[in-house]
C-alpha positions as semicolon CSV with decimal commas, in nm:
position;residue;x (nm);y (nm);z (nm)
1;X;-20,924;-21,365;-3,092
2;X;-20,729;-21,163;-2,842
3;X;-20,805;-20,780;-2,807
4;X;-20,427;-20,633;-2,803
5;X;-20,460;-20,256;-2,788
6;X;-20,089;-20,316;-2,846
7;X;-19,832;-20,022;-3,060
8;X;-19,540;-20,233;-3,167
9;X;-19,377;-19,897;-3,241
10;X;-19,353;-19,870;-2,893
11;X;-19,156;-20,172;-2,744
12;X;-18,836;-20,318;-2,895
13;X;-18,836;-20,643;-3,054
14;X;-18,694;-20,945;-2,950
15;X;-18,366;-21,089;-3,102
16;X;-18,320;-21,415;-3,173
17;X;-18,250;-21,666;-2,883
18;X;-17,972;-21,830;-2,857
19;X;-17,900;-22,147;-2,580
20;X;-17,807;-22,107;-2,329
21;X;-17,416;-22,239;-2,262
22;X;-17,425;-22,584;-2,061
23;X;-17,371;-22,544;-1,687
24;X;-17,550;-22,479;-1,393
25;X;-17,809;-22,253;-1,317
26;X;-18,006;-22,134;-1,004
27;X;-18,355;-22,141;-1,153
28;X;-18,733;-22,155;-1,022
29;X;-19,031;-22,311;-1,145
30;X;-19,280;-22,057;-1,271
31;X;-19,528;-22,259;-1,419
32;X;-19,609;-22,641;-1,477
33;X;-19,925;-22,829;-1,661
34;X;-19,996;-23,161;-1,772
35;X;-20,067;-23,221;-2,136
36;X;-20,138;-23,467;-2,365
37;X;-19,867;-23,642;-2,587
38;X;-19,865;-23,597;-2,953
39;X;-20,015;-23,983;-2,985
40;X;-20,304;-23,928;-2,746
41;X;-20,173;-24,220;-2,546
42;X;-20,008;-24,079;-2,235
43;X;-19,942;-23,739;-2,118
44;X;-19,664;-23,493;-1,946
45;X;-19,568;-23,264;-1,707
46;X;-19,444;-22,961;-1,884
47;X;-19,300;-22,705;-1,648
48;X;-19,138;-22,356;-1,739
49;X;-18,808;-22,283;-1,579
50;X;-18,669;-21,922;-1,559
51;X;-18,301;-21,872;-1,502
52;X;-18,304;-21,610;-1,167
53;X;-17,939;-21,480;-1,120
54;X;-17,649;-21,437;-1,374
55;X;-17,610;-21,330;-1,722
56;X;-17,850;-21,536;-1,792
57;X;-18,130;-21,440;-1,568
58;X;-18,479;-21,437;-1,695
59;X;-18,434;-21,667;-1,963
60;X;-18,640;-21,974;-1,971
61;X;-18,616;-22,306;-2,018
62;X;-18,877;-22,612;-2,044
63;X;-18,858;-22,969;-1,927
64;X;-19,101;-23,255;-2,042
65;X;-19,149;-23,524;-1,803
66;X;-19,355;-23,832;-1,970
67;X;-19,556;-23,942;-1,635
68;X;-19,793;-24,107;-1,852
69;X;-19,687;-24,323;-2,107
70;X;-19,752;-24,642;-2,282
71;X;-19,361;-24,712;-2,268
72;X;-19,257;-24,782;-1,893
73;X;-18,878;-24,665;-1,940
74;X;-19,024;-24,322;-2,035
75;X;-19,254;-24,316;-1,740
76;X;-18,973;-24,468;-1,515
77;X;-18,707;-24,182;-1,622
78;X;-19,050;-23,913;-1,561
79;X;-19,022;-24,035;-1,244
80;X;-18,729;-23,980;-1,136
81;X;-18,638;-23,657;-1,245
82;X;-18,947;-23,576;-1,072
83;X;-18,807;-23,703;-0,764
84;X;-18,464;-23,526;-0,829
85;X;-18,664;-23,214;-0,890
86;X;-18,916;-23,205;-0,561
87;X;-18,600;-23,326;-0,355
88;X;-18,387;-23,010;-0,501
89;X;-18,702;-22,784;-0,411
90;X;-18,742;-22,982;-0,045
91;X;-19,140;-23,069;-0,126
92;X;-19,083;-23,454;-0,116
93;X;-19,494;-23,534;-0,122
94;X;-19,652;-23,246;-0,354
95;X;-19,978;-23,309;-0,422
96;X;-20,014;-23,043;-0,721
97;X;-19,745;-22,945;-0,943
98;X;-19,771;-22,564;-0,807
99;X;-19,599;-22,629;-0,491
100;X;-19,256;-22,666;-0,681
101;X;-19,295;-22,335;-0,796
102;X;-19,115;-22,031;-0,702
103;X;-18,830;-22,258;-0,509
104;X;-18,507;-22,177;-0,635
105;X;-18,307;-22,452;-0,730
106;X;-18,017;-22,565;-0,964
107;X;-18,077;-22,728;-1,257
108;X;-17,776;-22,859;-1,484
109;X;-17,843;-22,721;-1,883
110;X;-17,674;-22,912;-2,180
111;X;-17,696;-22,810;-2,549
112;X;-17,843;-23,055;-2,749
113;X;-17,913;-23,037;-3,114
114;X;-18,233;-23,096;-3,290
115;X;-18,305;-23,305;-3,661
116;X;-18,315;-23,039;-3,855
117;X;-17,933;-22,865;-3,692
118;X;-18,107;-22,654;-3,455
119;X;-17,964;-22,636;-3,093
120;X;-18,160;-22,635;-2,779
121;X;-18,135;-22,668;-2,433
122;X;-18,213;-22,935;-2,245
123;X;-18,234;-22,991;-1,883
124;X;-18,058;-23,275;-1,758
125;X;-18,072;-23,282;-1,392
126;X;-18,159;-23,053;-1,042
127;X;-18,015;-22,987;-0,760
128;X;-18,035;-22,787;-0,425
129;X;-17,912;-22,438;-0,410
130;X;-17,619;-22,478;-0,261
131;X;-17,464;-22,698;-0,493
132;X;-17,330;-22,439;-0,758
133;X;-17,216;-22,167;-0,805
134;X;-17,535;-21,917;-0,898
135;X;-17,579;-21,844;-1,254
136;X;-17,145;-21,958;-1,396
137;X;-17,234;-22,204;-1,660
138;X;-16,956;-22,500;-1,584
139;X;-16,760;-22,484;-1,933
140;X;-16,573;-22,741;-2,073
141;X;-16,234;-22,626;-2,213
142;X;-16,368;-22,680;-2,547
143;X;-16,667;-22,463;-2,548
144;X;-16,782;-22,591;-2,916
145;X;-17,079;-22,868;-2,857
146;X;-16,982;-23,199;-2,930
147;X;-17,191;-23,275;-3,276
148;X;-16,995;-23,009;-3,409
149;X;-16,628;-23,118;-3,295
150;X;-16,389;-23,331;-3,512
């Protein structure tokens, strides 16, 4: 148990979150930690993203990187969006997780939709800074995500 001392009458509550639109984002690691997968086999980097400029600022997204794994595609992909990511931050030879945090960097967001219809963001690449423009999602024409087109 937690001791609160907490008056909910107090603070508002939280709507419901919505994705983020895909584009690109200047964001910063704020925290990362290894953890076991759901088999027991492996384990991944999970690191917590927040969104620092724009309309979207302080919103946060997550990314899943399967370093571990008994499948080497999984482990091989891991790999190198771990590379793209400590290239965007300019740590090429981190020795803990932590030192990618706090470096602002752009990471492209895409909608992607879950089994059960849900829609989530996922992050599909980084990049340095000065590769986008801060915090304008790059739209498609046809804002409407492609499972739910035609």
């Amino acid at each position: 148990m937690a001791n609160l001392n907490f008056n909910a009458n107090q603070v508002e509550p939280t709507t419901d979150f919505e994705p983020i639109p895909a584009g690109k984002y200047v964001a910063v690691v704020t925290a990362s930690e290894m953890k076991p997968t759901k088999s027991g086999t492996g384990s991944f980097l999970e690191l917590v993203l927040e969104v620092i400029e724009g309309e979207f600022k302080g919103r946060k997204l997550w990314a899943r990187l399967n370093l571990e794994n008994a499948n080497p595609l999984a482990v091989k992909i891991a790999r190198a969006e771990l590379s793209a990511l400590c290239r965007a931050a300019g740590v090429l030879e981190p020795k803990d997780s932590c030192e990618l945090h706090n470096l602002p960097i752009v990471v492209t967001v895409k909608q992607k939709a879950g089994p059960d219809g849900s829609v989530f963001n996922e992050v599909k690449s980084y990049s340095k800074r000065e590769s986008a423009a801060p915090g304008k999602p790059a739209q498609s024409p046809n804002a409407t995500p492609p499972w739910r087109r035609g």
